[in-house]
KEVEXDREN-849671 format. One record per residue (C-alpha): residue in one letter; x, y negated, z. Coordinates in steps of 0.5 Angstrom, whole numbers, plus 2048, in hexadecimal, padded with zeros to 3 digits. Each point is the difference from the previous one (the first is absolute). Layout:
N
AXYZ;...
END
This chain:
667
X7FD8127B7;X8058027FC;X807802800;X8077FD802;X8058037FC;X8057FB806;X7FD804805;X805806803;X7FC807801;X7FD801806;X8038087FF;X8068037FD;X7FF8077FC;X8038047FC;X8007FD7F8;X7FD8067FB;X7FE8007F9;X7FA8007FE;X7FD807803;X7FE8067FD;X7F88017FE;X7FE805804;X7F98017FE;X7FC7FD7FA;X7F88007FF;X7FD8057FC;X7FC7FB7FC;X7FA804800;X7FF801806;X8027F9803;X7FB7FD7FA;X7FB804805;X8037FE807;X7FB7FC804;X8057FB800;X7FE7FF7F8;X7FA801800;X8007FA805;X8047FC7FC;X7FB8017F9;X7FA7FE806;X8037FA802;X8027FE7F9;X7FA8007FD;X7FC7FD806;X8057FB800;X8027FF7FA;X808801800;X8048067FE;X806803804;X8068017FB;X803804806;X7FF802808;X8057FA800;X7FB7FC7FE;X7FA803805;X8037FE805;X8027F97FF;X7F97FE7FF;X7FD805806;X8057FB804;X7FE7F97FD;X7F9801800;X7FF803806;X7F87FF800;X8008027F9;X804807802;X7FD802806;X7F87FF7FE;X8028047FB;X803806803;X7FB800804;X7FA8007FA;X8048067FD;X801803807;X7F9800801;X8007FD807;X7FA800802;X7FD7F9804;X7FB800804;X8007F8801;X8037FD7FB;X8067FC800;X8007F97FF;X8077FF7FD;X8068057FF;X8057FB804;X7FE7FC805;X8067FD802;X8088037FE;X8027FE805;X806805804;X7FE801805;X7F97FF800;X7FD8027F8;X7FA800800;X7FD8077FC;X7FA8007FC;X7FC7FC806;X7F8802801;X8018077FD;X7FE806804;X8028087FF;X802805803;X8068067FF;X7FD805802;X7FA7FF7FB;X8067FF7FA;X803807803;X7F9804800;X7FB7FC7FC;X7FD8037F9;X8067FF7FA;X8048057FB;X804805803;X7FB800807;X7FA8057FE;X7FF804805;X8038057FE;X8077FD7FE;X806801804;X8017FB806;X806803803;X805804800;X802803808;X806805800;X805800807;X807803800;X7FD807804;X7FD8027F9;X7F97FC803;X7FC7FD7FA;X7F97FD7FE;X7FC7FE7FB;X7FB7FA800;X7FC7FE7FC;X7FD7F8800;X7F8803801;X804804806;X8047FA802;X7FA7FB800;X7FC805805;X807800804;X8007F8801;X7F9800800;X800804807;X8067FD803;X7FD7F87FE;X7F9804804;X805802806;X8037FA801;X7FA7FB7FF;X7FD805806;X8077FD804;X7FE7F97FF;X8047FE7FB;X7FF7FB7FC;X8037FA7FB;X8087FE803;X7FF806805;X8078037FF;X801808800;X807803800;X8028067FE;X807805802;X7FF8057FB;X8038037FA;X7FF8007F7;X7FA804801;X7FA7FE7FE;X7FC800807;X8057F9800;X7FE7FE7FA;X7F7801801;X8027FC806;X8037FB7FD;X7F97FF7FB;X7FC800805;X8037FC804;X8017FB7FA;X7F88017FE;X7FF7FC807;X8047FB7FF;X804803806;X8087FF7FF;X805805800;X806803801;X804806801;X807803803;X8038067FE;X800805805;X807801800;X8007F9803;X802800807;X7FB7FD806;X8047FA801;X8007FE7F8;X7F8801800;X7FF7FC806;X8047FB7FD;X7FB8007FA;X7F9802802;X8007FC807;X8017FA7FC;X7F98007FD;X7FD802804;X7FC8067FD;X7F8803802;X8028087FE;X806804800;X8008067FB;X806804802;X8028087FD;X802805804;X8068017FD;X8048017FA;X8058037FB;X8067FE7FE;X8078047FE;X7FD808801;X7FE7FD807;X7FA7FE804;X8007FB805;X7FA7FE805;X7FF7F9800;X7F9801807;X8057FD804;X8027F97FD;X7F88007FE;X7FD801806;X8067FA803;X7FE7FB7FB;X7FA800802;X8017FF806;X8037FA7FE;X7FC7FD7FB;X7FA7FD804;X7FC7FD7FC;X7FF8087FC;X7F8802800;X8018077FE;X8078047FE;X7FD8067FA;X805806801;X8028037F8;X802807802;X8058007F9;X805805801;X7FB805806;X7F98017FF;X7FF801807;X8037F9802;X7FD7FC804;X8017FB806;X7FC7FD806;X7FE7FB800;X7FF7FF7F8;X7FB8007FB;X8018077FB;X8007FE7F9;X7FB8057FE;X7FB7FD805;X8027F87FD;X7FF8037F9;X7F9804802;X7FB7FB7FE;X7FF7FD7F9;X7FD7F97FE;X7FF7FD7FA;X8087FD7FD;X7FF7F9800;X8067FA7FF;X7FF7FB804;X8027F97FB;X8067FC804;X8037FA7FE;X8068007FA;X8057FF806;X7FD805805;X805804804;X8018067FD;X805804803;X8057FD804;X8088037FE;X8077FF805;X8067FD7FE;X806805803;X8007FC807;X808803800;X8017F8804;X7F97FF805;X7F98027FF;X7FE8037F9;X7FC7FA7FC;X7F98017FF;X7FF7FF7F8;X7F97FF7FE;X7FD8027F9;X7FA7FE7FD;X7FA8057FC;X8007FB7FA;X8097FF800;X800807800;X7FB8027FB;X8027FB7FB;X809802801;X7FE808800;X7FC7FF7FA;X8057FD7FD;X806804802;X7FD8077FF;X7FC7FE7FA;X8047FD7FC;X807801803;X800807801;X7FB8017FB;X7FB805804;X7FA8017FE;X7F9804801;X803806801;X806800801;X805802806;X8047FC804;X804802805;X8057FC805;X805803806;X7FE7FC806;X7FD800807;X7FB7FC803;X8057FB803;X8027FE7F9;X7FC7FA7FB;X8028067FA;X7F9803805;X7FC7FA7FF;X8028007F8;X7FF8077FD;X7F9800803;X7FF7FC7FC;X8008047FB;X7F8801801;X7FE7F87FE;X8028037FA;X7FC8077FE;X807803802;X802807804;X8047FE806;X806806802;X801800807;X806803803;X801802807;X807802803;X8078007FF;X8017FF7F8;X807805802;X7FD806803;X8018067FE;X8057FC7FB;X7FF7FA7FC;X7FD8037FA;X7F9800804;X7FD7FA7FD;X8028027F9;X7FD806801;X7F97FC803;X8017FC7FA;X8008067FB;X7FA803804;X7FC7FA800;X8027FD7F9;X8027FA803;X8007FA7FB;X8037FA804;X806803804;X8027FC807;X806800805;X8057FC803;X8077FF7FD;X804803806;X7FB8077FD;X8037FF7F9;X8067FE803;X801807804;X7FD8047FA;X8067FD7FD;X805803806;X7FD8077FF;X8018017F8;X7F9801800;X7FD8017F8;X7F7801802;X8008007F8;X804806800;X7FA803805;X7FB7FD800;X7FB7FF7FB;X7FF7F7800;X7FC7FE7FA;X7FB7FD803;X8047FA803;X8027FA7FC;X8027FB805;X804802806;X8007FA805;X8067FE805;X7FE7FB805;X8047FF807;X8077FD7FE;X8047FF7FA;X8008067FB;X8078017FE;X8028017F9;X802807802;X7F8802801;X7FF7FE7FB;X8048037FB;X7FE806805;X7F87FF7FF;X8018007F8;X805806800;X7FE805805;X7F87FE800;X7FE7FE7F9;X8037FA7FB;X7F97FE7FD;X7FD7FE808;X8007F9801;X8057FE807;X7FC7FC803;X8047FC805;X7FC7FB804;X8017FB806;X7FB7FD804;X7FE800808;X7FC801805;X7FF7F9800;X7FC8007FB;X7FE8077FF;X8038007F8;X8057FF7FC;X8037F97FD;X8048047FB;X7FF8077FD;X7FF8037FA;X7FA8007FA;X7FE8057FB;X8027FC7FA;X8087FE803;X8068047FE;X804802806;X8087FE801;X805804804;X7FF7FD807;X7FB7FB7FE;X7F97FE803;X7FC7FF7F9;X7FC7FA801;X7FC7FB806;X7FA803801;X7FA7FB7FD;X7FE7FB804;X806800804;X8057F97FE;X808803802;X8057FD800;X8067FF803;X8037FA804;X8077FE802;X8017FC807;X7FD7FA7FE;X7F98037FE;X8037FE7F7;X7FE8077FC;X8058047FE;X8008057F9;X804806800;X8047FE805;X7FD803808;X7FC7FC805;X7FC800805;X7F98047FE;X7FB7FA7FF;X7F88007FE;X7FE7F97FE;X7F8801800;X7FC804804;X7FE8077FF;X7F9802803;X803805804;X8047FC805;X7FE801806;X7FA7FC803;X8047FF806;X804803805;X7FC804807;X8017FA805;X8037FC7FD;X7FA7F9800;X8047FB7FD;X8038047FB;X8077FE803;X8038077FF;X7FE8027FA;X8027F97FD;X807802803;X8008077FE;X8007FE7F8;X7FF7F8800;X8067FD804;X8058007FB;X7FD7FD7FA;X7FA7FC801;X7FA8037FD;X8038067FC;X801807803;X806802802;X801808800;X806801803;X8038037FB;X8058007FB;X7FE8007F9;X8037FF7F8;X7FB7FF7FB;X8038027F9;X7FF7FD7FA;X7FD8057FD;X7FA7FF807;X803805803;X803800807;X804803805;X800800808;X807800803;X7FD801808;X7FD7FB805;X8027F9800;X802800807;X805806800;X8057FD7FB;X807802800;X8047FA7FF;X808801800;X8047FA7FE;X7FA7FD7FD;X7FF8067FC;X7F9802801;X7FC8067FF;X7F9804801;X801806805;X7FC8037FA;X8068007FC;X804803805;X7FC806802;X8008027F8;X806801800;X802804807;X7FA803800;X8018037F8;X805805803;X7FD806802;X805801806;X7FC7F9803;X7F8803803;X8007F9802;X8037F9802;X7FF7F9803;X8047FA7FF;X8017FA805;X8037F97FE;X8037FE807;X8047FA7FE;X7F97FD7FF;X8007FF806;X8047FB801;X806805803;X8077FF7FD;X802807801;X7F98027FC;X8018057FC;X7FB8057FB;X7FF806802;X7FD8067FD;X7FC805805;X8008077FC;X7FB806802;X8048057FC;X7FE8077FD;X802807804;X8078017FF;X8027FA7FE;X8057FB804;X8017F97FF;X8088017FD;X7FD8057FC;X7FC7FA7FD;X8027F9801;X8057FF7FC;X7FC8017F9;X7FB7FC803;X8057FB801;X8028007FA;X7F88007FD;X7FF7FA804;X8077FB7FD;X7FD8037F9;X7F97FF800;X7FE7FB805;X8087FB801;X805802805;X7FD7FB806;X7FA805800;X804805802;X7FF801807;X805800806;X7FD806804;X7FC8067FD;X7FE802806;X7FC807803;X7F8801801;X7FC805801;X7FA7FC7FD;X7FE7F97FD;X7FC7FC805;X7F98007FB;X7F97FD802;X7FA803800;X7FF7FF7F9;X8068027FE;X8047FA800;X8077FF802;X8027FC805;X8057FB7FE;X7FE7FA803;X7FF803808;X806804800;X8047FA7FD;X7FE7FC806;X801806805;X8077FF7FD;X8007F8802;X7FF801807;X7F88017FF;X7FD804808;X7FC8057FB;X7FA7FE803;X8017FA7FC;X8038027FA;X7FA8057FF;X7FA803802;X802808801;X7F8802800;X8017FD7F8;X8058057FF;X7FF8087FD;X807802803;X8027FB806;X805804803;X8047FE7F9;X8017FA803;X805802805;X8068017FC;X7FF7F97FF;X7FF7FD807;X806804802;X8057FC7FA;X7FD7FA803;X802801806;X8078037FF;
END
């Protein structure tokens, strides 16, 4: 396709120069990245040269055969049937990917390779209350091998589901390896989650085994979570066995269940059981904030070649090497950092809240375990912005060259923030994905500068592009988030979906064949991009049309501003519709203090009709489980919506937020 210079912009933003080069490849140690290597392995093979990463992508997403079979050559993945072909059908839905193949994950996290002897380092465990652990792969190997003789002993089997309501620890992650050596299927919930959100998850899939904590350990305090356990299953009849982890007390223990100790006691070989490429691996969840969470389903052979390929070459980790992520059970960042494994990789885990004591605690862990890939979300740069913190001044971060941010839009603001208060010689590495395929579309490379409040490049073998209403291709002007080929870490179905009429809908209503993402996206000339917010919570005033993103960089740029959330009710066909700016507000800080600058910021930095017609007092931003803003079920509550209708509050972290909304809909 190409693009129509007739066609208006689906998305007006500001106009800004060329921006600033943020961060430049160290030619030597980008000539060393596995993102070189790789392109000096593929040329050889294949008797091309790339002049650029520019020029890498463009053949990684024209041959797609030709780029995957080599990714996984290089990879080392290990095929137990061989494949027949690399790509079946492209078809979306419906690719078929490397078809005859047999393998397995937990044999590609386990299995013999560079940076996985005995004695190198598997994990990293470290929990805000000082709680740490060191495991090795030769430990982490027996860990597996005794929770695979446990739950082989309960009968599970190939498709069995087992389901997980524990925390980042390592009992978790043996958990996940041994149910994924069995071809079982896995999936997991934080345990901050409420019952209602678990339930709505687990008893989907109907799982064969439970395995629950006693408790866990957030912001200084311990929370007992035995209640919620023992009513889950209760409720979950299909169960054979519930394993109780006493993760916060030794002591803990719960009728009825089985104790992790006793499920761990026996030991027998560690084996992996040859599945087929698109075998259920795990089974993630969409945020369920209109209806039941969607069961999205990911298969060992997508997952293996995607997290190769993004861990590997994209952030460059290698044997050895450290990466950490702040995340949860409950969020894809889990399932993808583990994966550090497939690689010889030391994966850092983290558990509790990244602000207690204060929000200098994971540069501290960063700096005691000599972190070399450092990830979080941008709302934690964001919030290290408001409090003036400078971690280069206090802590000693050598060790790390890329800082990830994933979540939503990093702001310019963070960063500047990142290359002036942490180092200027680490690589920003801002990134944007999903659940739905447990990756990324765009992100960064060790070989591509980074611009000011720019994402580097599209992540190889990922076709984006940009697509006005009528499906034309756009460039450097925003659009719909588009990927015109298949990626092998799609999903392989929805859960109880049969004909696959949900999944179509999700992704392929609006432009046959092509994935919709549901975001708003600008691609640059220079292959960089940048997302502007959900495509379906667009501010649209007088035909004027803007991302939400674009919004909350400026308001929430103000220190006075700890939060904020912003609703377009003109869209709903009212002819009073107003926008309005819902603010949480720092201590001391009233709204006439701060509203007139944020007026003014607005009419100069977005356009005088994004200046909103309230600015409107909360004490907090309705926020999903994963941390989400609920834009679009808060702008329904305000149309007339019943709240049961609008949202499910069992996929909300603070329900009680939606009040004051439901009150403004009501007066």
């Amino acid at each position: 396709m190409t693009a129509d210079s007739a066609a208006e912009p689906a998305l007006d933003v500001p106009a800004a120069d060329s921006p600033e080069q943020i961060w430049t490849p160290d030619p030597a140690r980008a000539q060393s990245s596995g993102m070189a290597q790789f392109a000096q392995w593929v040329g050889e093979r294949h008797d091309v040269e790339f002049a650029d990463y520019g020029e890498l992508h463009a053949w990684s997403v024209r041959d797609l055969p030709g780029f995957w079979s080599a990714l996984a050559e290089f990879g080392g993945v290990r095929f137990h049937g061989q494949p027949t072909a690399v790509l079946g059908s492209r078809a979306m839905p419906g690719a078929e990917w490397f078809p005859g193949a047999t393998l397995n994950y937990a044999e590609h996290a386990l299995g013999p390779g560079e940076g996985r002897a005995d004695t190198d380092t598997a994990l990293i465990f470290a929990r805000e209350d000082g709680v740490e652990r060191i495991v090795s792969y030769g430990e982490l190997r027996d860990q597996v091998a005794r929770a695979r003789a446990g739950l082989a002993g309960l009968g599970v089997g190939q498709g069995d589901r087992v389901v997980a309501l524990a925390p980042n620890c390592v009992e978790t992650l043996v958990a996940f390896l041994a149910a994924a050596s069995l071809g079982a299927i896995w999936s997991s919930c934080s345990p901050d989650f409420g019952s209602r959100a678990v339930h709505d998850r687990f008893a989907q899939i109907e799982p064969a085994v439970f395995i629950a904590v006693d408790g866990y350990i957030y912001g200084g305090k311990t929370y007992d979570i035995r209640d919620t356990v023992d009513a889950l299953r209760g409720q979950l009849p299909t169960l054979r066995a519930t394993v109780l982890i006493p993760y916060v007390n030794p002591e803990a223990t719960l009728e009825g269940t089985l104790p992790w100790a006793e499920f761990t006691a026996s030991s027998a070989p560690l084996e992996y059981q040859p599945v087929p490429f698109d075998h259920p691996l795990w089974v993630l969840y969409s945020s369920g904030t209109t209806g039941l969470p969607k069961g999205i389903v990911h298969g060992h052979g997508g997952i293996v070649v995607e997290h190769i390929k993004a861990i590997r070459l994209h952030f460059d980790v290698g044997p050895g090497d450290r990466l950490f992520w702040f995340t949860t059970t409950g969020w894809m960042m889990w399932n993808l950092i583990i994966s550090g494994l497939l690689v010889g990789g030391t994966v850092v885990l983290y558990d509790g809240s990244p602000g207690h004591p204060d929000l200098g605690a994971l540069w501290a862990m960063a700096e005691r375990h000599r972190v070399n890939v450092f990830g979080v979300s941008a709302g934690y740069v964001q919030a290290c912005v408001k409090k003036g913190l400078r971690p280069r001044d206090s802590h000693d971060l050598s060790s790390i060259r890329a800082i990830g941010s994933t979540g939503s839009p990093l702001s310019v603001e963070g960063f500047r923030w990142i290359a002036d208060a942490v180092d200027e010689r680490i690589q920003i590495v801002s990134c944007s994905g999903g659940t739905d395929l447990c990756a990324a579309f765009v992100g960064g490379a060790p070989t591509v500068p980074v611009w000011l409040g720019e994402i580097s490049c599209p992540a190889l073998g990922a076709a984006v592009t940009a697509f006005d209403e009528a499906g034309k291709e756009l460039h450097d002007e925003v659009g719909e988030l588009v990927v015109t080929e298949p990626m092998p870490s799609m999903p392989v179905f929805f859960w109880n979906d049969p004909d696959g009429s949900r999944l179509r809908a999700a992704y392929f209503e609006d432009y046959p064949g092509v994935w919709r993402h549901g975001d708003w996206i600008k691609i640059t000339p220079r292959g960089s991009s940048i997302i502007y917010g959900r495509s379906d919570s667009t501010l649209n005033r007088g035909g004027v049309r803007m991302g939400t993103a674009d919004f909350y960089a400026v308001v929430e740029g103000f220190d006075e501003v700890l939060d904020s959330l912003v609703i377009d009710t003109s869209s709903l066909g009212k002819e009073d519709g107003e926008l309005l700016c819902f603010l949480v507000l720092a201590d001391g800080v009233s709204l006439e203090d701060v509203q007139p600058a944020l007026r003014s910021a607005l009419r100069a930095e977005l356009s005088p009709r994004h200046v909103p017609d309230r600015f409107v007092l909360i004490s907090e931003v309705p926020r999903t489980l994963n941390g989400k803003k609920c834009e679009v079920p808060v702008k329904k509550i305000l149309a007339g919506a019943a709240v049961d209708k609008a949202v499910s509050r069992g996929a909300l972290a603070n329900p009680a937020a939606l009040d004051p909304f439901v009150a403004l809909a009501a007066g």
